[in-house]
N, C-alpha and C positions, 0 to 999 in steps of 0.2 A: 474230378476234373474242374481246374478253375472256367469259371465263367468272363473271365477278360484275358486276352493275351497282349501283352504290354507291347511292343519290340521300337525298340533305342538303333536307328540307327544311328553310326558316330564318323565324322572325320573332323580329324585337328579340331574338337569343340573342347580339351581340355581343362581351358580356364571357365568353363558354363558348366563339365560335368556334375560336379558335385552339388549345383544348386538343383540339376535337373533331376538325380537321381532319386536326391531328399525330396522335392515336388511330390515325385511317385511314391514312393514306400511310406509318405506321412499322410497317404489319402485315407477318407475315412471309410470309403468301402476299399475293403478290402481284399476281395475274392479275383483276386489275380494272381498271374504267374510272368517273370518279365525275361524277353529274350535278348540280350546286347548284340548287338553288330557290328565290330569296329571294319572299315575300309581301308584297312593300311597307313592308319595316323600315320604323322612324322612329329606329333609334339608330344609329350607325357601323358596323353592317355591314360596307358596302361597301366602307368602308377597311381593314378587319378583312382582309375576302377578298381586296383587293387584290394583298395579300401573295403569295396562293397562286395568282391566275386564269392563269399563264403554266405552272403545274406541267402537265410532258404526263398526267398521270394526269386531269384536270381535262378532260372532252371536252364540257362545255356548262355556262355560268352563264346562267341565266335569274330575270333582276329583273323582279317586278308592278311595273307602275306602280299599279293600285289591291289592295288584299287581296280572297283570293278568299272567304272567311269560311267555307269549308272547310279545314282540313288533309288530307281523304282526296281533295280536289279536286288538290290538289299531288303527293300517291301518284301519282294516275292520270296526270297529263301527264308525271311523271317515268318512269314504265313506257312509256308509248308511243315514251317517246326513247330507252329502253334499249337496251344490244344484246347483255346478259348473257342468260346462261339463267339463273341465280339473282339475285335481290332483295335487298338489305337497306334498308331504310328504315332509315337512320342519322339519328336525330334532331338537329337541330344545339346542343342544350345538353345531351347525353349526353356521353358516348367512352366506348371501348372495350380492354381487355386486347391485347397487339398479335398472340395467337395466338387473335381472335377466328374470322378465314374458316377460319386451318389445320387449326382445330378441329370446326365446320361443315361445311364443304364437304365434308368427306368421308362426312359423315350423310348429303346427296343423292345424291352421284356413286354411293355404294353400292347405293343400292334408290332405283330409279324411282318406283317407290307411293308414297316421301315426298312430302307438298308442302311440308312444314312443318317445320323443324329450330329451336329455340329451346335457348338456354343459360340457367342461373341469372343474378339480376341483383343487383344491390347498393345500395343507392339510396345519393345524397350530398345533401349542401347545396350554396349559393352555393361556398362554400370548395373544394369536392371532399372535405371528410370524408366518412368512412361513417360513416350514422346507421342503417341497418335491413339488414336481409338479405330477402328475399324470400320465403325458404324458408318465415318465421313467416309470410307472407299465404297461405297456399296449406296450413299446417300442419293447418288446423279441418276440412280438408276430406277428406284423407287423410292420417293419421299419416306423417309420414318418407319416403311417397313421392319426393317432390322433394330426397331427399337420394342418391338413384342417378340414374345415366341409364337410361332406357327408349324402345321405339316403341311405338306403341299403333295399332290402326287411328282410323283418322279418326269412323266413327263409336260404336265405345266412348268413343273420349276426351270425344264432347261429348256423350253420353247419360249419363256418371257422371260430370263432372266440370266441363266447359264451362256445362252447362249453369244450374250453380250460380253462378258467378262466371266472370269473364275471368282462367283460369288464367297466359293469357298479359302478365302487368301491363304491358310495356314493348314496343315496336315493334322499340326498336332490338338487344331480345336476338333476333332474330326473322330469318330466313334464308328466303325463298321460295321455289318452282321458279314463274319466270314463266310459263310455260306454264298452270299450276296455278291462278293468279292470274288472268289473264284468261278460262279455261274457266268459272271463278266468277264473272263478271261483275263482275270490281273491284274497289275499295272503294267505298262507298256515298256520293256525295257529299250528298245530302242530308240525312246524319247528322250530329251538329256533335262527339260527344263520345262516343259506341259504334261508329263506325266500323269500329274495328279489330277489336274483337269479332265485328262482323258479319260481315267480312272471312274471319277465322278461319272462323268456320263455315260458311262456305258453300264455302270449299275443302275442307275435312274430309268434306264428306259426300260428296265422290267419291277424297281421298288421306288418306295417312297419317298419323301424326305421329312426332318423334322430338325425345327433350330430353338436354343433357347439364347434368349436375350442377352441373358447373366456374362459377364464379362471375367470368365474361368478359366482361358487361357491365356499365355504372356510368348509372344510371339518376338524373339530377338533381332532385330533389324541391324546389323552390321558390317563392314568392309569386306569381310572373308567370304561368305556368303555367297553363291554361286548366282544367285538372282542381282544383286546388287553388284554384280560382279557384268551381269549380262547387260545392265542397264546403259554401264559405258565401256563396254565393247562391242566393238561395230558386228564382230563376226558371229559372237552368242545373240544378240539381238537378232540379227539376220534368220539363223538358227530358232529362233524361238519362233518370227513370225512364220515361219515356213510349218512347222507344227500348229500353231495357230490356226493357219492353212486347212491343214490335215481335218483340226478337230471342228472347223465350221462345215467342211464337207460331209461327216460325220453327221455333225446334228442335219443338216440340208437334208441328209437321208434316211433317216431315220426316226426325225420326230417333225410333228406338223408345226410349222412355223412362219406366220403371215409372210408375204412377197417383202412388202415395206421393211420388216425389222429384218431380214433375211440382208435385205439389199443396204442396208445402214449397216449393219455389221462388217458385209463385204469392205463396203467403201473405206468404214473407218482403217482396216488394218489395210488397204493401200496406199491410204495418206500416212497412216505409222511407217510403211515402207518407203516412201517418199520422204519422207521427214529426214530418215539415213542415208538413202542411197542418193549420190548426188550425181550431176549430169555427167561426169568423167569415170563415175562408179559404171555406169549402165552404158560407157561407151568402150568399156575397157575390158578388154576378153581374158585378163589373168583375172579379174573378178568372179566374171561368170565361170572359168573353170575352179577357181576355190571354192563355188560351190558346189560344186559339179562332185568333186574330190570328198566332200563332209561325205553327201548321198552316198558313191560308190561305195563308202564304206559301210553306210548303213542298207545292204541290200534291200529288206524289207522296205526302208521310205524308197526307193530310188525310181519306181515305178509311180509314188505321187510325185515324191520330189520335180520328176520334169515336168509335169501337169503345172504346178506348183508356180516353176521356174515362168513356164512361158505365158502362164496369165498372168503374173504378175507384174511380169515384165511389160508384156502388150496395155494391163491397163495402168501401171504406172506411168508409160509412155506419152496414153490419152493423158495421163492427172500433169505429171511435168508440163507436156504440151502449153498446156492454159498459162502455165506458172511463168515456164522462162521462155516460151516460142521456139521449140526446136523444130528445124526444118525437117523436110519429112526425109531425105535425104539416111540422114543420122538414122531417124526413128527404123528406116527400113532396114539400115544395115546392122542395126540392132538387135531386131526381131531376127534377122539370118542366121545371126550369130547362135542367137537362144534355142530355134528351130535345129543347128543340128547335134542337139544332146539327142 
């Protein structure tokens, strides 16, 4: 039985496959088996991987015939094929340093309690330049921290730290104990864009964590990209913060977490909601039902979803207030609107 199970999953990352694949197969531990995932490309792909489907390290390709409109939906069928005790979600428009497992692996096999072992990452472009380091996303939040390695238990990590942002930016710097993973109930499929955050936390509040410094993965930052794709679209941002939502309520309940940083976290992602929604956004009732309509679909959120909707709303209302002076008038008929989801 290998001891890592790889799983790749893929959509339209064609022109990245082959640096990504070579990453994997030239590492210098070896004792894996890897599983491919394509989503229904629409670019060459498949002739991409062609290349490689006969490598014995390659123990199943599986092509969607339609997209599942999940990426944490691909996580999960890739872990049920698995036959690793450790995970790596290897993103297929990443790669990786080739002493990424040799350097990992050993963070788990040491201490059981790990569920979770992450390294430093590096972002690139299209090209594979380095454009950023990582260390400056994570710097505002602890000076220099993320400039050692450390373990931390599972739940300090997300009561000081998780719970301000996704410490962990990237999947593919990201090592799991399966076992760990499924005790956690998965990743969330009917998350489109915090999944993996999710994920995080809900393993941590029963294991550990462990990060090394070393900067061993290469995290692809580009146009296509569904995160950078969120950033300037109003409706996936909207989407995102509302999951945001979900997973601060989450940690509220589940791990102890001072009043003070509880109440900054809040604030911060309502002024993020403020920052988009502008005062004809929140007085306009096809807005409120376009969200209305994302929810429906997702049964599962739709019961936070309206929670969601109408604190949001209400303390948006108070934060606009201050900003532009809207009469209360407005603010009432607002709140009416949002009240009858």
């Amino acid at each position: 039985m290998p001891k890592v199970t790889i799983i790749i999953p893929s959509y339209n990352h064609a022109k990245f496959l082959e640096q990504r694949l070579d990453s994997i197969l030239n590492q210098t531990y070896q004792d894996f088996e890897i599983i491919f995932l394509d989503d229904a490309s629409s670019d060459n792909t498949k002739e991409v991987f062609s290349k490689y489907a006969n490598h014995p390290k390659i123990k199943k390709a599986i092509f969607n015939s339609q997209n599942s409109g999940s990426p944490f939906k691909q996580w999960n069928r890739g872990v049920k094929e698995a036959k690793g005790e450790y995970i790596w979600i290897a993103e297929s428009d990443d790669c990786a340093d080739e002493k990424f497992l040799e350097t990992l692996v050993p963070l788990l096999e040491d201490a059981p309690k790990i569920g979770i072992a992450y390294c430093q990452s590096l972002q690139i472009n299209e090209e594979g330049k380095i454009t950023a380091n990582y260390s400056d996303y994570t710097q505002k939040i602890a000076n220099n921290r993320w400039n050692n390695d450390f373990t931390n238990s599972g739940i300090n990590e997300v009561a000081n730290y998780l719970i301000i942002q996704n410490t962990i930016p990237n999947a593919s710097a990201v090592l799991m104990r399966k076992k760990a993973y499924i005790e956690a109930g998965m990743a969330p499929e009917n998350m489109r864009l915090s999944g993996d955050w999710y994920c995080y936390l809900k393993i941590l509040k029963n294991y550990d964590i462990a990060f090394c410094h070393q900067s061993l993965n290469y995290y692809r930052y580009h146009s296509q990209m569904s995160r950078a794709y969120s950033e300037k679209d109003k409706r996936k941002r909207l989407i995102q913060y509302i999951e945001n939502y979900i997973i601060l309520n989450f940690v509220s309940t589940n791990f102890k977490v001072l009043p003070e940083k509880q109440a900054s976290v809040y604030l911060n992602l309502i002024r993020n909601w403020s920052s988009i929604v502008s005062l004809l956004d929140c007085l306009n009732w096809n807005f409120w039902k376009l969200m209305y309509y994302y929810l429906r679909d997702e049964p599962s959120q739709l019961k936070y979803g309206k929670l969601v909707l109408r604190n949001l709303i209400k303390n948006t209302q108070l934060d606009l207030k201050v900003m532009f002076k809207i009469d209360k008038k407005n603010i009432k008929s607002t709140q009416q609107k949002v009240n009858q989801f």
